[in-house]
DSSP file (Angstrom, degrees, kcal/mol; ACC not computed):
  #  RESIDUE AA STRUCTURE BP1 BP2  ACC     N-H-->O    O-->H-N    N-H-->O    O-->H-N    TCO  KAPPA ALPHA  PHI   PSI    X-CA   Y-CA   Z-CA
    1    1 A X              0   0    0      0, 0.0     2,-0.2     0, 0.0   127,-0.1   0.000 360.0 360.0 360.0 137.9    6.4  -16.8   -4.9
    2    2 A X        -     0   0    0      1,-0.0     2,-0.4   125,-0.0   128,-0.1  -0.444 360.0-155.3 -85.4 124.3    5.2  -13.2   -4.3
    3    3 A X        -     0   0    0     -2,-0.2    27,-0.5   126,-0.1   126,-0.1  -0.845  19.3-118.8-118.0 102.8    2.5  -12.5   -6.3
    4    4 A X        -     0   0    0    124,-0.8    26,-2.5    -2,-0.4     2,-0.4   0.137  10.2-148.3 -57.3 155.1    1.9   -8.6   -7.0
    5    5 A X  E     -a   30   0A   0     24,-0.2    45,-1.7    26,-0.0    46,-0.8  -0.850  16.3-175.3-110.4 100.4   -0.8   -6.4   -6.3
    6    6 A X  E     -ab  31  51A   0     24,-1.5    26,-2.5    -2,-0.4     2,-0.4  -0.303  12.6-146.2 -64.2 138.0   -1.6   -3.4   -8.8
    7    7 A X  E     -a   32   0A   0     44,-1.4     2,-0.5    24,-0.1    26,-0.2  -0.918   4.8-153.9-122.4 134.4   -4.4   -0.6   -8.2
    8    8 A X  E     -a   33   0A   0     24,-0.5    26,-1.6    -2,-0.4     2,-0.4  -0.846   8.0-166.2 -88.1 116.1   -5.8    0.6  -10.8
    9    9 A X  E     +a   34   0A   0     44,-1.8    26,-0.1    -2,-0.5    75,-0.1  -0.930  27.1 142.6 -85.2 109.5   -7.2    4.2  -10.4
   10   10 A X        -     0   0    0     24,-1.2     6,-0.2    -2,-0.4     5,-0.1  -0.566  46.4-152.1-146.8 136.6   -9.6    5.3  -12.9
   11   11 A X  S    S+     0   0    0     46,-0.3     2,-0.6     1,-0.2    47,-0.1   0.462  87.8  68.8 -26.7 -40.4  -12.5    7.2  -13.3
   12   12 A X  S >> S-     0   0    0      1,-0.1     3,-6.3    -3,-0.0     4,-1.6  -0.867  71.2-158.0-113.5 114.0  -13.8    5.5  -16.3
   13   13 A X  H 3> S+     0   0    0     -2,-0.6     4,-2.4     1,-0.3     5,-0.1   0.514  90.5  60.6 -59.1 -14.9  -14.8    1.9  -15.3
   14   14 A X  H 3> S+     0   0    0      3,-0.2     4,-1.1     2,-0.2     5,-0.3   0.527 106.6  51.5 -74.2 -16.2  -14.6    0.2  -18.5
   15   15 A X  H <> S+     0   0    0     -3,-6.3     4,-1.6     2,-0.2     5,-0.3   0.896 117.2  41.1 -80.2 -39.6  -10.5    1.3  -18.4
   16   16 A X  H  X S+     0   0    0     -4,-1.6     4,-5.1     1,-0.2     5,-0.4   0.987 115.5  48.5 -74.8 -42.6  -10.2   -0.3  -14.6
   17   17 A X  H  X S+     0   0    0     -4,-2.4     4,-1.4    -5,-0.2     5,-0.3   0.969 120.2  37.7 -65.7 -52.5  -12.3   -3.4  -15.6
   18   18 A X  H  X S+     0   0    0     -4,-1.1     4,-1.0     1,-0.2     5,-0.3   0.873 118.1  49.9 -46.5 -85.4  -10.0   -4.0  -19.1
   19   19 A X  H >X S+     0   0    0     -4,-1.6     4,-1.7    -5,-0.3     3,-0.8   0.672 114.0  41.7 -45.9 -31.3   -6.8   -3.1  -17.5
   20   20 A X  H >X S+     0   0    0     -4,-5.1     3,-2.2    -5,-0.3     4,-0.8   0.966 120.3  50.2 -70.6 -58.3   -7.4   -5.8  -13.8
   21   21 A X  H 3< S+     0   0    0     -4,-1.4     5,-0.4    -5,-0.4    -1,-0.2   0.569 108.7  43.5 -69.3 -15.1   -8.5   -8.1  -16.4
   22   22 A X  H <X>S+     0   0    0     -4,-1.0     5,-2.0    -3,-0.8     4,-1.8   0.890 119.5  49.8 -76.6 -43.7   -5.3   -7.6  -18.8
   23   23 A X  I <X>S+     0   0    0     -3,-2.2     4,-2.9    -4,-1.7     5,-0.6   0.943 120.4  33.9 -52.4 -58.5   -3.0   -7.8  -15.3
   24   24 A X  I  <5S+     0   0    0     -4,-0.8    -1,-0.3     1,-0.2    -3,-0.1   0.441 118.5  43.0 -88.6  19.9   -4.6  -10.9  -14.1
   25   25 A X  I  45S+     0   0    0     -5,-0.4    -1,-0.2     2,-0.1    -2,-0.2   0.884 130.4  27.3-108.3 -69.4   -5.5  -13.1  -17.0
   26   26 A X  I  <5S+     0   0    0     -4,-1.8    -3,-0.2    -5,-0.4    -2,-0.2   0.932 135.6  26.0 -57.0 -54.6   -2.1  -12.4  -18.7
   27   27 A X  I  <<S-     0   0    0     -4,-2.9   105,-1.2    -5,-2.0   106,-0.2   0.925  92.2-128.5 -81.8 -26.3    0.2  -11.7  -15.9
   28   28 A X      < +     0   0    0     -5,-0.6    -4,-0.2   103,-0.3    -1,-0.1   0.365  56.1 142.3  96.0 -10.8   -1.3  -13.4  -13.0
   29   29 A X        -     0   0    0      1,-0.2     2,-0.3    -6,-0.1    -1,-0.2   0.120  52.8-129.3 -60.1 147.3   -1.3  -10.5  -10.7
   30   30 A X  E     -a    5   0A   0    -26,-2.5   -24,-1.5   -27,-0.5     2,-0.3  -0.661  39.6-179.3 -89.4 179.7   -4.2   -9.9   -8.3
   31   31 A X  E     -a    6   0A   0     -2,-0.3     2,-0.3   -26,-0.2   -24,-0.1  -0.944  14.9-161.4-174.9 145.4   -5.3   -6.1   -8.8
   32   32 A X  E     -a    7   0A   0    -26,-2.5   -24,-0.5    -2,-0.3     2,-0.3  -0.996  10.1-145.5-141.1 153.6   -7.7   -3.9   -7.4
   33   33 A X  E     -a    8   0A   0     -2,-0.3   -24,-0.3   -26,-0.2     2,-0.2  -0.744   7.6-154.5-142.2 167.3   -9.1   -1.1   -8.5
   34   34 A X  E     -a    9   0A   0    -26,-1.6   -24,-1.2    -2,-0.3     3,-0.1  -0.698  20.1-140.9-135.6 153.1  -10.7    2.8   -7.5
   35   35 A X  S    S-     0   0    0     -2,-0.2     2,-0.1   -26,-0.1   -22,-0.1   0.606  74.0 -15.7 -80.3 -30.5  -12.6    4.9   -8.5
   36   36 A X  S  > S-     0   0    0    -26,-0.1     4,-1.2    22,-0.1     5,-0.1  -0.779  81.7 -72.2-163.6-179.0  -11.1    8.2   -7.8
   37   37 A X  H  > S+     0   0    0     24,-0.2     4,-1.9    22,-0.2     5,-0.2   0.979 125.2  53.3 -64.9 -42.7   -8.2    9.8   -5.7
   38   38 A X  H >> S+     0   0    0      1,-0.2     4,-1.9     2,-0.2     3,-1.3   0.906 109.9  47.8 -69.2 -50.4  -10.0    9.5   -2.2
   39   39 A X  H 3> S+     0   0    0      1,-0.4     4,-2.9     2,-0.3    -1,-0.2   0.895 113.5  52.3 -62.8 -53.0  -10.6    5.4   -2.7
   40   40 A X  H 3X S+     0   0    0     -4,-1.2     4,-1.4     1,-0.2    -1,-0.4   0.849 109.8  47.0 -63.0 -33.1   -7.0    5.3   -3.7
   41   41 A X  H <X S+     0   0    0     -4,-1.9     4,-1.0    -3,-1.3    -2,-0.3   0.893 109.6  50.1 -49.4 -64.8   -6.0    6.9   -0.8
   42   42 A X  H  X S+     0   0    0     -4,-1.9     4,-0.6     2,-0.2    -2,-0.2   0.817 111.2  50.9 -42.4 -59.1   -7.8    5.1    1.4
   43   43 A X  H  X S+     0   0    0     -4,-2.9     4,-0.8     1,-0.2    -2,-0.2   0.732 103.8  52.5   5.3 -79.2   -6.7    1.9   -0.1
   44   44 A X  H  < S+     0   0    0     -4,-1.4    -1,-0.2    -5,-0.2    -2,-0.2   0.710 109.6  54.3 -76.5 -23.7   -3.3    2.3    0.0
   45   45 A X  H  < S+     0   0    0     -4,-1.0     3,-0.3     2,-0.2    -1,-0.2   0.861 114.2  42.5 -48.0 -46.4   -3.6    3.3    3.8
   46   46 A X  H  < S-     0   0    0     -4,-0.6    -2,-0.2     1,-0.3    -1,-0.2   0.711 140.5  -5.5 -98.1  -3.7   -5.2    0.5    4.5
   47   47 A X  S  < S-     0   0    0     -4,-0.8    -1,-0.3    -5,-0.0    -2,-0.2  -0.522  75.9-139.5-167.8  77.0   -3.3   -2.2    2.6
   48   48 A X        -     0   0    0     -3,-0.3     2,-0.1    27,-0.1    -4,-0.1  -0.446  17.6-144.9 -66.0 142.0   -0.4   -0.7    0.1
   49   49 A X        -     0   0    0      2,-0.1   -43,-0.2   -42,-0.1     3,-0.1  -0.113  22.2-101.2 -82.8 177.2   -0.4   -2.3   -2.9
   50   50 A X  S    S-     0   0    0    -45,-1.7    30,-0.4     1,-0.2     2,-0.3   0.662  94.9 -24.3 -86.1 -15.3    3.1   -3.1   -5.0
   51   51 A X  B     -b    6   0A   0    -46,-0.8   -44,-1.4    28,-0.1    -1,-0.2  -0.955  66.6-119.5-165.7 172.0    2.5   -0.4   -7.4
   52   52 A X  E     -c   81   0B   0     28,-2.0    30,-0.8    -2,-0.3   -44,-0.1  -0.263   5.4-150.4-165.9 109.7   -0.1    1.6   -8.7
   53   53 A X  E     -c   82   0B   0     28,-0.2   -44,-1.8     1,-0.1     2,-0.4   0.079  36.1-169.4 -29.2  75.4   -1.6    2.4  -12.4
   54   54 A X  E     -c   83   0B   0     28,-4.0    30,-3.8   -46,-0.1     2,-0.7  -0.513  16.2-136.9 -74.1 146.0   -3.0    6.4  -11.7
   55   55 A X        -     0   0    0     -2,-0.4     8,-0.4    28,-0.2    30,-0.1  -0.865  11.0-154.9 -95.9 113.1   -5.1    8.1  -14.3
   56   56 A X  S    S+     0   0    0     -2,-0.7     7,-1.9     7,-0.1     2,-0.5   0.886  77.7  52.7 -61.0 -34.1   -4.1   11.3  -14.7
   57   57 A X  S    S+     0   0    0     27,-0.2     2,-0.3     5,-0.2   -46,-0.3  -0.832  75.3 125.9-103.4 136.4   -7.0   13.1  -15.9
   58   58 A X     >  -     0   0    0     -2,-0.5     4,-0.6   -48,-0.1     2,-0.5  -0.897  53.1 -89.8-171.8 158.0  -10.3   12.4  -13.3
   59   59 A X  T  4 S+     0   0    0     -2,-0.3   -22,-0.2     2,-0.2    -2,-0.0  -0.774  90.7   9.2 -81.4 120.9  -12.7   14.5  -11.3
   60   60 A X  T  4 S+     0   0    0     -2,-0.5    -1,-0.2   -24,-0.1   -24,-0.0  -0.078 132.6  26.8 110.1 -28.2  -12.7   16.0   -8.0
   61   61 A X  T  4 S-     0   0    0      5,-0.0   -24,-0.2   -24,-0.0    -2,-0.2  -0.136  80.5-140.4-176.9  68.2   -9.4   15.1   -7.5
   62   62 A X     X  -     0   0    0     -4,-0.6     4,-2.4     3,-0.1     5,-0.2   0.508  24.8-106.3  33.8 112.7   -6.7   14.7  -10.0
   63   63 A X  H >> S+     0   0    0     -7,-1.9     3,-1.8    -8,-0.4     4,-1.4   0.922 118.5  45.5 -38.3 -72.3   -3.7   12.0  -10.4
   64   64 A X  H 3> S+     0   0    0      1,-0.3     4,-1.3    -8,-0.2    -1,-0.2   0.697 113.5  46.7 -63.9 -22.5   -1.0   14.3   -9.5
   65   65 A X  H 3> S+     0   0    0      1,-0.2     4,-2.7     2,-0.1    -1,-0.3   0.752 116.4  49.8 -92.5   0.7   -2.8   15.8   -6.4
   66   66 A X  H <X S+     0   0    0     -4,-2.4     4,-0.7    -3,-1.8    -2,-0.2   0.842 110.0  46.6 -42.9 -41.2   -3.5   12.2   -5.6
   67   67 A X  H  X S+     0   0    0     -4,-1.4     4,-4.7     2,-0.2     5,-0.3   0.872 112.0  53.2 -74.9 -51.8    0.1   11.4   -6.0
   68   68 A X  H  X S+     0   0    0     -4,-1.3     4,-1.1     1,-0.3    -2,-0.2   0.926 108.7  48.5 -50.1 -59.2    0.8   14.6   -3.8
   69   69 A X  H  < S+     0   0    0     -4,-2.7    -1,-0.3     1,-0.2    -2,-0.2   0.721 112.0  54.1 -54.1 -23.8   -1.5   13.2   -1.2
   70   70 A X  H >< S+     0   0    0     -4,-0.7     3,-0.9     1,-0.2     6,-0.4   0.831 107.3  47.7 -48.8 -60.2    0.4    9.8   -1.5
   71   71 A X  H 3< S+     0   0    0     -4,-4.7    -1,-0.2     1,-0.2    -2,-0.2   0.815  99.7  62.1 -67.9 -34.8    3.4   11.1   -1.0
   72   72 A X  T 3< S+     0   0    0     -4,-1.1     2,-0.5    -5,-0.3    -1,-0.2   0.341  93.9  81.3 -81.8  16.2    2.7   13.3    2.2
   73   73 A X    X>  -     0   0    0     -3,-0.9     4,-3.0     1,-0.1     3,-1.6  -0.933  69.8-152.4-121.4 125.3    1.8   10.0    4.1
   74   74 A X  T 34 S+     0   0    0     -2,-0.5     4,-0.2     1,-0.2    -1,-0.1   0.806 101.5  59.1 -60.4 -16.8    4.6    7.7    5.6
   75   75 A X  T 34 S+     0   0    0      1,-0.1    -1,-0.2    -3,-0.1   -27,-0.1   0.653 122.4  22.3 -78.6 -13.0    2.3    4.8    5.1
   76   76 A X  T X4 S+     0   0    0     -3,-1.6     3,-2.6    -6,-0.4    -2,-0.2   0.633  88.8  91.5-111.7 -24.0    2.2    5.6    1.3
   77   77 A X  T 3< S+     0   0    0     -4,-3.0    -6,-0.1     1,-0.3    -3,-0.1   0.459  85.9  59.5 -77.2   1.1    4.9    7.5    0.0
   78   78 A X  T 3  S+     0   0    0     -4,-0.2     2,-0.3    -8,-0.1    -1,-0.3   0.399  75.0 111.0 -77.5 -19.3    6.8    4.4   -0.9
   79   79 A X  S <  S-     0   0    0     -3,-2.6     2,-0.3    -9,-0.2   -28,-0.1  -0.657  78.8-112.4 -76.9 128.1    4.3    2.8   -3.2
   80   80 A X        -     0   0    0    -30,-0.4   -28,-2.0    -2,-0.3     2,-0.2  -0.577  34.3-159.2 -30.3 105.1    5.5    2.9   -6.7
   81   81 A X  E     -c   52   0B   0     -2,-0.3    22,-0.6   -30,-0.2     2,-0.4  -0.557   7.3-171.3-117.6 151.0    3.1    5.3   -8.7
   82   82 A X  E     -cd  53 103B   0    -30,-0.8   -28,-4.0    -2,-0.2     2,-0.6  -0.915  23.5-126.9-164.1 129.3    2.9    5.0  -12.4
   83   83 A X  E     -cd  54 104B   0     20,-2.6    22,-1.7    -2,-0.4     2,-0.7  -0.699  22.0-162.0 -89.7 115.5    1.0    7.8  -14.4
   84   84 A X        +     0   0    0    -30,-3.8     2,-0.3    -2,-0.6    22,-0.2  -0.647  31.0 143.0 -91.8  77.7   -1.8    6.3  -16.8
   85   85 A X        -     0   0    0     -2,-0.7    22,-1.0   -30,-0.1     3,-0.5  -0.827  54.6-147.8-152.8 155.7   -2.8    8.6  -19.2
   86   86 A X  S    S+     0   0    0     -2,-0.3    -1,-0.1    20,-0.3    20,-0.1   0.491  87.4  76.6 -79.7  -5.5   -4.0    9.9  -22.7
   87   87 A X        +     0   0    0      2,-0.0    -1,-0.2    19,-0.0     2,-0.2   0.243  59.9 114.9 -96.5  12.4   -2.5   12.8  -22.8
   88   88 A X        +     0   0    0     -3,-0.5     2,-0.2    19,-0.1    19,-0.1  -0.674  30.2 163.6 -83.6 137.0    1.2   12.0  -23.6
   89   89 A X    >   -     0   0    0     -2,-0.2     3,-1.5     4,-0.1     2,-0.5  -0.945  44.6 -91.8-144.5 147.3    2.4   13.3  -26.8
   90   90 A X  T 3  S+     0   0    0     -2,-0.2     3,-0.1     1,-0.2    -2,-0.0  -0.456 114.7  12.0 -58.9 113.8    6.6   13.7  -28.1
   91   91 A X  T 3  S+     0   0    0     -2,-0.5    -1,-0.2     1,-0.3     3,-0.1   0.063  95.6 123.3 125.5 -19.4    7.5   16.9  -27.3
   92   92 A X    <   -     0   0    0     -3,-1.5    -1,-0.3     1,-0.1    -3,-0.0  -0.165  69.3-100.3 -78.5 151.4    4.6   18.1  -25.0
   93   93 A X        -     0   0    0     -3,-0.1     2,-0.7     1,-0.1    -1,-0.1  -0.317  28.1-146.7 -73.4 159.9    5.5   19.3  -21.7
   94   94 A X    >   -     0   0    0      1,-0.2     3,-1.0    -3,-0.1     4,-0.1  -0.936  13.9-175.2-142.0 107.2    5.1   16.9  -18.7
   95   95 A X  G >  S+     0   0    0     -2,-0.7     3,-0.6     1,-0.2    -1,-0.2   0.769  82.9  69.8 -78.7 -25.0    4.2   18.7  -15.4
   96   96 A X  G > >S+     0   0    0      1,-0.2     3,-2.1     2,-0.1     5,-0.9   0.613  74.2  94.0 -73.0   1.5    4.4   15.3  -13.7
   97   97 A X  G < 5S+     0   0    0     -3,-1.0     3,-0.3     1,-0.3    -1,-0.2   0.709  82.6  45.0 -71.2 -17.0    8.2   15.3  -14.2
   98   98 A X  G < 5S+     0   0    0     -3,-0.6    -1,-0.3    -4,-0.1    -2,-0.1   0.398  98.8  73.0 -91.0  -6.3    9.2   16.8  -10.9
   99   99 A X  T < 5S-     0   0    0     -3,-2.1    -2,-0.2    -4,-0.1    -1,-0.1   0.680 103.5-107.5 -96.0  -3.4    7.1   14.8   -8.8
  100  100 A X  T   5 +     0   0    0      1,-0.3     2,-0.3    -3,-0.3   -19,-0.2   0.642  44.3 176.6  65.2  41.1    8.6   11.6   -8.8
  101  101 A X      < -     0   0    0     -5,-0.9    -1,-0.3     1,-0.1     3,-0.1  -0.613  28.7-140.5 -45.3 112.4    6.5   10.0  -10.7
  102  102 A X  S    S-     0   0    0    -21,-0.3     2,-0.3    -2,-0.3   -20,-0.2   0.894  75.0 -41.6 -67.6 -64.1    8.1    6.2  -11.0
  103  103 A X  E     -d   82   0B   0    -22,-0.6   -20,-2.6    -3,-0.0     2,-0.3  -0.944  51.7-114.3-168.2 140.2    7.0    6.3  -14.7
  104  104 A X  E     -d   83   0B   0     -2,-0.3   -20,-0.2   -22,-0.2     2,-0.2  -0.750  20.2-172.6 -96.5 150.5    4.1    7.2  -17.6
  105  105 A X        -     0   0    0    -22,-1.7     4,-0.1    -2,-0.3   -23,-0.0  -0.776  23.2-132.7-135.4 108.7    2.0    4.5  -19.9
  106  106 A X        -     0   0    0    -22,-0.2     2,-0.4    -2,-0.2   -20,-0.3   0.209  26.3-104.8 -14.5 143.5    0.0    5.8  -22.5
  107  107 A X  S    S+     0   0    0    -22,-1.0     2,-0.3   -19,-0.1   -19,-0.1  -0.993 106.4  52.9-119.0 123.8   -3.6    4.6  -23.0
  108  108 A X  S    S-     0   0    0     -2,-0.4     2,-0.2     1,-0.1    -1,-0.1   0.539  89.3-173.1 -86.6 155.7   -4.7    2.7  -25.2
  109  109 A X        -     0   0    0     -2,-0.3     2,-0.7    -4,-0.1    -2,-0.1  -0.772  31.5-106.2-107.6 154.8   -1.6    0.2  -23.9
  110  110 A X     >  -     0   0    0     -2,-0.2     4,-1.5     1,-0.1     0, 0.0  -0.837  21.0-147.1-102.6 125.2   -0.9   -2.9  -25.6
  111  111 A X  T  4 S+     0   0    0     -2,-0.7     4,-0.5     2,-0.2    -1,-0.1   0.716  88.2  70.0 -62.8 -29.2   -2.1   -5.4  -23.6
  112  112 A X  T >4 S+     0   0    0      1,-0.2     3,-0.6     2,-0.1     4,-0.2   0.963 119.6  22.5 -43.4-101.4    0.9   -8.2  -24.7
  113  113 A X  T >> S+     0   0    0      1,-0.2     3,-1.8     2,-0.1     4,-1.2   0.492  84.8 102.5 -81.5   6.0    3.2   -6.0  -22.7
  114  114 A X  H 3X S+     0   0    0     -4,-1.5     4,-2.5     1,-0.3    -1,-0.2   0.932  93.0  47.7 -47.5 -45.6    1.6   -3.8  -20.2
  115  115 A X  H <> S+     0   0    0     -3,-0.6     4,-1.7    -4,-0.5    -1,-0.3   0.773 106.8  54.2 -62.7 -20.6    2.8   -6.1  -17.5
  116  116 A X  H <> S+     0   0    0     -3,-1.8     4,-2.4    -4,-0.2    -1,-0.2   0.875 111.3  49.9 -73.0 -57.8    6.2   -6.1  -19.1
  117  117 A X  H  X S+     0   0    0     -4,-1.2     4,-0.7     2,-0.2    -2,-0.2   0.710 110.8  53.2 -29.0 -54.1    5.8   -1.7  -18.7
  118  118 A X  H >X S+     0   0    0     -4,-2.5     4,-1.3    -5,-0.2     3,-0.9   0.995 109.2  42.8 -37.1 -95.4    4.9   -2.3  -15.3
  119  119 A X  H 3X S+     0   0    0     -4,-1.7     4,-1.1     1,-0.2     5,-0.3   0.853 112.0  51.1 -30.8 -56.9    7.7   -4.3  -14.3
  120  120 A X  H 3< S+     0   0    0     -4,-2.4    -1,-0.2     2,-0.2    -2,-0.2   0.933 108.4  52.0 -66.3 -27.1   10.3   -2.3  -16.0
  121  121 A X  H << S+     0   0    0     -3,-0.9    -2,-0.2    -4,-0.7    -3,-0.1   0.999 115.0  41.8 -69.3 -64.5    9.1    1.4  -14.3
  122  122 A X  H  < S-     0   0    0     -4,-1.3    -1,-0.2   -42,-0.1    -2,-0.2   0.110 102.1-143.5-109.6   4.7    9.1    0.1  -10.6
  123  123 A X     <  +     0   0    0     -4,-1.1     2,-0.3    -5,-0.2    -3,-0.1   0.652  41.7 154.9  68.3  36.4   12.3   -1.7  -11.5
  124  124 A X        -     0   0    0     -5,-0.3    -1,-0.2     1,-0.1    -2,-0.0  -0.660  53.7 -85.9-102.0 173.6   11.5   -4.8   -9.3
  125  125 A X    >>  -     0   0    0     -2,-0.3     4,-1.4     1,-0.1     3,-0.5  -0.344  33.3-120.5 -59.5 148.2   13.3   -8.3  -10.2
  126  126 A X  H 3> S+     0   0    0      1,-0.2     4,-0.9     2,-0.2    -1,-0.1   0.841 112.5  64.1 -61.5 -34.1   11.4  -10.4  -12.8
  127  127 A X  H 34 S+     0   0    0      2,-0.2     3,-0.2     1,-0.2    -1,-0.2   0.859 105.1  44.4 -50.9 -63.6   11.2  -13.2  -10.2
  128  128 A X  H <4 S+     0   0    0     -3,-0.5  -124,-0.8     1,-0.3    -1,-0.2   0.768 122.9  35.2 -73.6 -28.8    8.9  -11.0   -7.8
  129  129 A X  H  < S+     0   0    0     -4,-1.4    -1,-0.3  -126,-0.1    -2,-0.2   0.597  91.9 124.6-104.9  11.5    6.6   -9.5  -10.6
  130  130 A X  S  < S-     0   0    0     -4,-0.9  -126,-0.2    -3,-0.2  -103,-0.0  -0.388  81.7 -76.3 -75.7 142.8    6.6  -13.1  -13.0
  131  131 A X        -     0   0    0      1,-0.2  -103,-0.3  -105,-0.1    -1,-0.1  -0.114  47.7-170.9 -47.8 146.8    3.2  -14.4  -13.7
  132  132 A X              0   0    0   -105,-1.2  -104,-0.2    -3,-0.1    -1,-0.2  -0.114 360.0 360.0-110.8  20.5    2.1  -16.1  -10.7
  133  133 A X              0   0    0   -106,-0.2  -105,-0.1  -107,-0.1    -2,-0.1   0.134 360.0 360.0 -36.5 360.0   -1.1  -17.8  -12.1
């Protein structure tokens, strides 16, 4: 059974270490995780992952021009992108909405479903993303 691999992109290491530790401890998932856009970049170059958990707000280089850079590479631009951020509120405008962003989850996330969040945004079969432990 195919067992997924998330990356987690964030800037603040106490989010990346909670969130691999939510994936793999509940879900089973391996995960790996960045620091910033260039690491993520790099990454995904060198070994795309099955999706991946961006942080919108970071320094030096941004989720969405991460995303951007993601997207202008044929080796990337397939990877399931899934926007992680604090700034979603009802009603507030959402710049990411044109970029093909697979999907947003909020931070803090309830750790009970995140993997459930996951799964349903990138819209693979339960079978491929099901704990694998």
């Amino acid at each position: 059974m195919h067992c997924p691999t998330v990356l987690i992109v964030d800037d603040d290491p106490d989010i990346r270490e909670l969130t691999s530790l939510v994936l793999r401890t509940v879900n089973g998932w391996r995960t790996i995780t960045a620091d910033g856009g260039d690491a993520a970049i790099k990454m995904c170059r060198a070994n795309p992952p099955d999706a991946v958990l961006l942080d919108w707000m970071m320094p030096d280089m941004d989720g969405l021009e991460t995303f951007e850079h993601l997207q202008a590479d044929e080796a990337t631009r397939r990877i399931p992108v899934i926007l992680f951020t604090a700034k979603v509120r009802v009603g507030q405008h959402r710049p990411w909405g044109w970029h093909g962003i697979r999907g947003v989850i909020t931070k803090p996330y309830n750790p009970a479903t995140l993997g459930n969040q996951i799964t349903q945004i990138v819209g693979c079969s339960s079978s491929k993303w099901s704990n694998a432990s």
